[in-house]
C-alpha positions as CSV (number, residue, x, y, z in Angstrom):
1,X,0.3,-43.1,14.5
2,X,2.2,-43.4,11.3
3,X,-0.8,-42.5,9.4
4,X,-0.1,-38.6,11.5
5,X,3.6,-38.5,10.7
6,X,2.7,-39.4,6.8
7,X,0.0,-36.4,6.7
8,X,2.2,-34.1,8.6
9,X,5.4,-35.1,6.4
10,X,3.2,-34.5,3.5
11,X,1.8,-31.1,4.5
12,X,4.9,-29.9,6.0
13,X,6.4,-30.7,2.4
14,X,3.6,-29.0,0.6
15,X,4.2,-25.9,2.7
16,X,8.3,-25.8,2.2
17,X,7.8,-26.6,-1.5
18,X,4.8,-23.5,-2.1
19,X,7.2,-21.3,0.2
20,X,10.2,-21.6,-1.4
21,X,8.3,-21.3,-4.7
22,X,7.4,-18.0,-3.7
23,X,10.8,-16.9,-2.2
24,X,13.3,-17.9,-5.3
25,X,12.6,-15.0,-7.2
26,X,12.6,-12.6,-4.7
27,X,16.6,-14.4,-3.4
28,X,17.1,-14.3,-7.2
29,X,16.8,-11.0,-7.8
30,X,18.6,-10.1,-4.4
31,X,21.7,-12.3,-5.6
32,X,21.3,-11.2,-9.0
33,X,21.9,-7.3,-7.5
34,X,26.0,-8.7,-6.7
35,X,26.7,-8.6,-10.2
36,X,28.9,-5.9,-12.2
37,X,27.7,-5.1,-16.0
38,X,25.4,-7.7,-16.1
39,X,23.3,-7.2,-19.1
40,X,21.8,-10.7,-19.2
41,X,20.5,-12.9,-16.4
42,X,23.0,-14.8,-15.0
43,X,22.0,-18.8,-14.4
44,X,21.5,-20.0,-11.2
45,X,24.4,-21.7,-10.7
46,X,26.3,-18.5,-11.4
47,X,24.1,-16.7,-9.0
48,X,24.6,-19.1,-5.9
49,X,28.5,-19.0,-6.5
50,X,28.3,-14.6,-6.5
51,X,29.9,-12.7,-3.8
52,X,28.6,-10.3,-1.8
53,X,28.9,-6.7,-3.7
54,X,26.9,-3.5,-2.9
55,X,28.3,-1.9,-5.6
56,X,25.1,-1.6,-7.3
57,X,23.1,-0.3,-4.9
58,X,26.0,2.8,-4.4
59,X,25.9,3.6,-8.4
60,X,21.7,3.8,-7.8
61,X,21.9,6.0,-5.4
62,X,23.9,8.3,-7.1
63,X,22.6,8.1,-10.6
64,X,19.8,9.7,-12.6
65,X,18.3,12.1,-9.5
66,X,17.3,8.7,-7.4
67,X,17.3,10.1,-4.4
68,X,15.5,13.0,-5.2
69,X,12.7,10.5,-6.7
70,X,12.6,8.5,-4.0
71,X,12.1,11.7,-1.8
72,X,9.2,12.5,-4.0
73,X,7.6,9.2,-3.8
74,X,7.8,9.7,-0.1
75,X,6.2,12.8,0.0
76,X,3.6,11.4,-2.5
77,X,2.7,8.6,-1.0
78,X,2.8,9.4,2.9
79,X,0.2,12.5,2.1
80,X,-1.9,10.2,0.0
81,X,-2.0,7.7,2.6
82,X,-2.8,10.1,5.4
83,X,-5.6,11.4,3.5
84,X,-6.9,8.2,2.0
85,X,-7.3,7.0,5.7
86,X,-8.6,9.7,7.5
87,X,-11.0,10.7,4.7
88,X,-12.1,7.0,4.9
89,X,-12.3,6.3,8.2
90,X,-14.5,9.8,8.4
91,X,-16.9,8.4,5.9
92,X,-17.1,4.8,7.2
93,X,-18.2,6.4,10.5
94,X,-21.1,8.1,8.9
95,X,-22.3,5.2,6.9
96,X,-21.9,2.7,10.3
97,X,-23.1,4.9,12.7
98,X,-25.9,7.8,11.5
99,X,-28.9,6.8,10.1
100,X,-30.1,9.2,6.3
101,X,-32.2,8.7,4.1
102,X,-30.9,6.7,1.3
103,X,-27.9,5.7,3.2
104,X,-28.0,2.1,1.7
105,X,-28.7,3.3,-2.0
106,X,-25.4,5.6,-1.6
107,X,-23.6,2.5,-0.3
108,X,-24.2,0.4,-3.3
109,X,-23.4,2.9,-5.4
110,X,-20.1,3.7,-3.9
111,X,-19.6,-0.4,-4.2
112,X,-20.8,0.2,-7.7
113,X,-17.5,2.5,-8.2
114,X,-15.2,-0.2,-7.4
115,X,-15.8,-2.4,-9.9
116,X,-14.9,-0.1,-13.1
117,X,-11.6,-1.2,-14.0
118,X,-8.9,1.9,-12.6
119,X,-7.5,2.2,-16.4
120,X,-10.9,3.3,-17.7
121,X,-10.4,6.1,-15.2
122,X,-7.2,7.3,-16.5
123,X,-8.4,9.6,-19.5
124,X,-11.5,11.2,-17.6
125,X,-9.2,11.8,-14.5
126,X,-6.7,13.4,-16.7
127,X,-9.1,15.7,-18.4
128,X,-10.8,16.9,-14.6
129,X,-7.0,17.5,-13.2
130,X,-6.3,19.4,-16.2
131,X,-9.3,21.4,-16.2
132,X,-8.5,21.9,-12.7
133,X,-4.8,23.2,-13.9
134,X,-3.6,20.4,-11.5
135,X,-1.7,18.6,-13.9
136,X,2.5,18.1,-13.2
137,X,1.4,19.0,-9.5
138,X,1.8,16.6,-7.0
139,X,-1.9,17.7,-5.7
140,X,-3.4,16.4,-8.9
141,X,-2.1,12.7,-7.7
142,X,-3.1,13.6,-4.0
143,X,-6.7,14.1,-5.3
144,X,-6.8,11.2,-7.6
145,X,-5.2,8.5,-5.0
146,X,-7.6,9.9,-2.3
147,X,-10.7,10.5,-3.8
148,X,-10.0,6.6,-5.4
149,X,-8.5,5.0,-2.0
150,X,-11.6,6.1,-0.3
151,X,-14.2,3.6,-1.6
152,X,-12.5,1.0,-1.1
153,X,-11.7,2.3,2.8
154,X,-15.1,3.1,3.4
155,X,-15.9,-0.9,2.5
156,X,-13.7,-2.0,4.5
157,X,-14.1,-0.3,7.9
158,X,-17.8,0.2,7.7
159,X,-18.1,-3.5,9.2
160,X,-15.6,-3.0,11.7
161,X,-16.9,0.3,13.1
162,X,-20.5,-0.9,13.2
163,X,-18.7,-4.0,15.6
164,X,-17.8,-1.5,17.9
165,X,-20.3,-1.7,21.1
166,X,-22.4,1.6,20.9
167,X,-22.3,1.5,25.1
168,X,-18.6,2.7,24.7
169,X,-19.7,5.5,23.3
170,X,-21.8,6.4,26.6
171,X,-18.9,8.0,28.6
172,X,-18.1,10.6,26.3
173,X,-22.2,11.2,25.7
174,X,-22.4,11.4,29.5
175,X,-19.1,14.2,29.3
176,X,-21.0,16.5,27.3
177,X,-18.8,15.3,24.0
178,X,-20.2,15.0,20.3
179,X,-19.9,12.9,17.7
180,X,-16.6,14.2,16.9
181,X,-14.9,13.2,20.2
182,X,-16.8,10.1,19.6
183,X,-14.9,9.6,16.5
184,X,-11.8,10.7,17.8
185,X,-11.8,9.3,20.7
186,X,-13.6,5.9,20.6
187,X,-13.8,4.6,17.3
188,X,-10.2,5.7,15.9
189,X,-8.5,3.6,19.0
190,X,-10.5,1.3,18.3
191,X,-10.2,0.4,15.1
192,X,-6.4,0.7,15.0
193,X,-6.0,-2.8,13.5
194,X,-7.7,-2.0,10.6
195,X,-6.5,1.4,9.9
196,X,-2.5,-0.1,10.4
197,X,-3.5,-3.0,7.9
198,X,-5.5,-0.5,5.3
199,X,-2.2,1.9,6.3
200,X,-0.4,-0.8,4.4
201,X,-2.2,-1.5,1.6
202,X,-3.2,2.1,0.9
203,X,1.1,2.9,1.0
204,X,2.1,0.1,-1.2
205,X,-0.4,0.5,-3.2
206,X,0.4,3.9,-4.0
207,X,4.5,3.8,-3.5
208,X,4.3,0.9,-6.5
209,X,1.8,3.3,-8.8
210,X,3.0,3.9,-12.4
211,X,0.7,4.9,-15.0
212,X,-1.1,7.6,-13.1
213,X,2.2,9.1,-12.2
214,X,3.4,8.9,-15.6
215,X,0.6,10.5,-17.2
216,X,-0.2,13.3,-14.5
217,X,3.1,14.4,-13.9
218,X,5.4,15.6,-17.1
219,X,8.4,17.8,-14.9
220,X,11.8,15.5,-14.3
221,X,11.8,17.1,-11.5
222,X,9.0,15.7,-9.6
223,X,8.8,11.8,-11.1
224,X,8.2,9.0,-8.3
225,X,9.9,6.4,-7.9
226,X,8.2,3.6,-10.2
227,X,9.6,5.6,-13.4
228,X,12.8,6.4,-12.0
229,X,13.4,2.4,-11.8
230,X,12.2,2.8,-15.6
231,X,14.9,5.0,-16.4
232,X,17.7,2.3,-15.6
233,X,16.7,0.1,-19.0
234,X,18.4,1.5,-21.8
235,X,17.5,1.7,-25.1
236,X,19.8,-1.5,-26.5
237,X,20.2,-2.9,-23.2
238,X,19.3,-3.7,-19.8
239,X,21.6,-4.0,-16.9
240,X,19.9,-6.2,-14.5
241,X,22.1,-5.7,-11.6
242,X,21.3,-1.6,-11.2
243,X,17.6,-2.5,-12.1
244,X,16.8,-5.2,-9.3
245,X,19.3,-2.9,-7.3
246,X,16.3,0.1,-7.7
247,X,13.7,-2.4,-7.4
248,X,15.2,-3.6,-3.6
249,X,15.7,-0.4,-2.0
250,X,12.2,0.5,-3.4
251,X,10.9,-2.5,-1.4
252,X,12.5,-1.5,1.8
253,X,9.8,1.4,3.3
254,X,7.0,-0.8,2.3
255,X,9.2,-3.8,4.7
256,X,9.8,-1.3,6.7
257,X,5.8,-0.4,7.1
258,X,5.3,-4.2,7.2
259,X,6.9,-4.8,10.0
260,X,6.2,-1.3,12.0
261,X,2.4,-2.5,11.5
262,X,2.3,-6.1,11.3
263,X,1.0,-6.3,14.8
264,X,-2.0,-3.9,13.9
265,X,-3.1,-6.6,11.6
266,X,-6.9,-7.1,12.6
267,X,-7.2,-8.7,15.2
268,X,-10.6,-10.6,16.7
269,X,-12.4,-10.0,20.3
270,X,-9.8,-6.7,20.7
271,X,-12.7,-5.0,22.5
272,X,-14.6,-7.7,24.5
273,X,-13.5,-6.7,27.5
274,X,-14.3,-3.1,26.4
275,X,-17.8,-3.6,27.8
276,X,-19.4,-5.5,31.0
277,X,-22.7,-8.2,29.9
């Protein structure tokens, strides 16, 4: 008996410690945003004493074209993720569920691709978008996130398609559909755990993208968000306050997406009953 309340003390210590390892930063940087001209980071005990201003996050807003970046990243990454998805879930359907010839040699080799580290891609991706006169367009990134977001995609729902019972299938055979309706209609519902978590991997990963965005597009105009957030350090000096300011309402969509999804994370045994034994 005590021997069960010492492990659970312990554990349940363990777990409070880890967490609130984790979540000091992130209430850091939060309480550091309440400060005015703050071009050094305040201690902690100055941050706990600080009262609630959103003064920051006003001056943001307004300053250096944020809003318009933020726009852009919206339109950037919502495309991107659309694409990345569909053009994945596409391909992970013909891999799981049509039988070619070399089908598993293709497979590897797509697996192959994901291993090559993404900044090795960066010059050769640059010189195909600029031979393609893609470059400061926003559907140079669109190809580049896509065509790179779909590997990894095709990995991951390729097992969860081929879980799918091929007997659902049956009724739309027997309704005269094809393979498209199958698609469309089976194995999309279906798989809408998976898609909603890849949704939010494929849109943070893509909303937090730097380098790629900095080298592809060169027009103010049409920066993202990540550089924008560069643009609030100075030369001299940074002012912490605006910058973790930027950084939070950059967070929100992706919280946003968290929590519109969360309950799409996959899930086990969703289509058991899908199917009599």
């Amino acid at each position: 008996m005590y021997t069960s309340i010492l492990n659970k003390t312990i554990v349940y210590t363990i777990i409070i410690a880890g967490a609130l390892l984790f979540v000091f930063p992130f209430v850091y940087m939060v309480l550091t945003t309440f400060f005015l001209g703050t071009n050094t980071l305040p201690k902690p005990d100055q941050v706990f004493s600080v009262k609630m201003n959103f003064t920051n996050y006003v001056t943001v807003w307004n300053k250096n074209n944020f809003f318009g970046y933020f726009m852009n990243s919206v339109i950037v990454t919502s495309v991107a993720m659309v694409g990345s998805l569909f053009l994945g879930a596409l391909t992970a359907y013909g891999f799981a569920r049509f039988t070619f010839p070399g089908k598993e040699l293709v497979f590897r080799i797509f697996l192959l691709t994901m291993f090559i580290p993404g900044v090795i891609n960066i010059i050769p991706q640059f010189v195909i978008i600029k031979d393609m006169g893609l470059v400061n367009t926003f559907s140079g990134l669109w190809l580049i996130y896509i065509a790179g977001g779909v590997i990894g995609n095709v990995f991951f729902l390729r097992g969860f398609f081929e879980s799918i019972p091929k007997e659902l299938e049956e009724s739309v055979l027997i309704d005269g559909g094809g393979s498209w309706r199958i698609f469309w209609n089976i194995y999309l519902p279906q798989s809408l755990p998976a898609l909603g978590t890849l949704a939010i991997f494929i849109f943070q990963g893509t909303w937090e993208e730097y380098f790629l965005a900095l080298t592809i597009i060169k027009s103010e105009a049409l920066r993202t968000l990540p550089i924008a957030i560069m643009m609030f350090n100075d030369k001299y000096s940074t002012n912490y306050g605006q910058v973790f300011a930027a950084s939070i309402i950059a967070l929100l969509p992706v919280m946003l997406l968290y929590v519109t999804f969360q309950k799409k994370f996959v899930q086990s045994g969703f289509n058991e009953g899908g199917v009599k034994g």
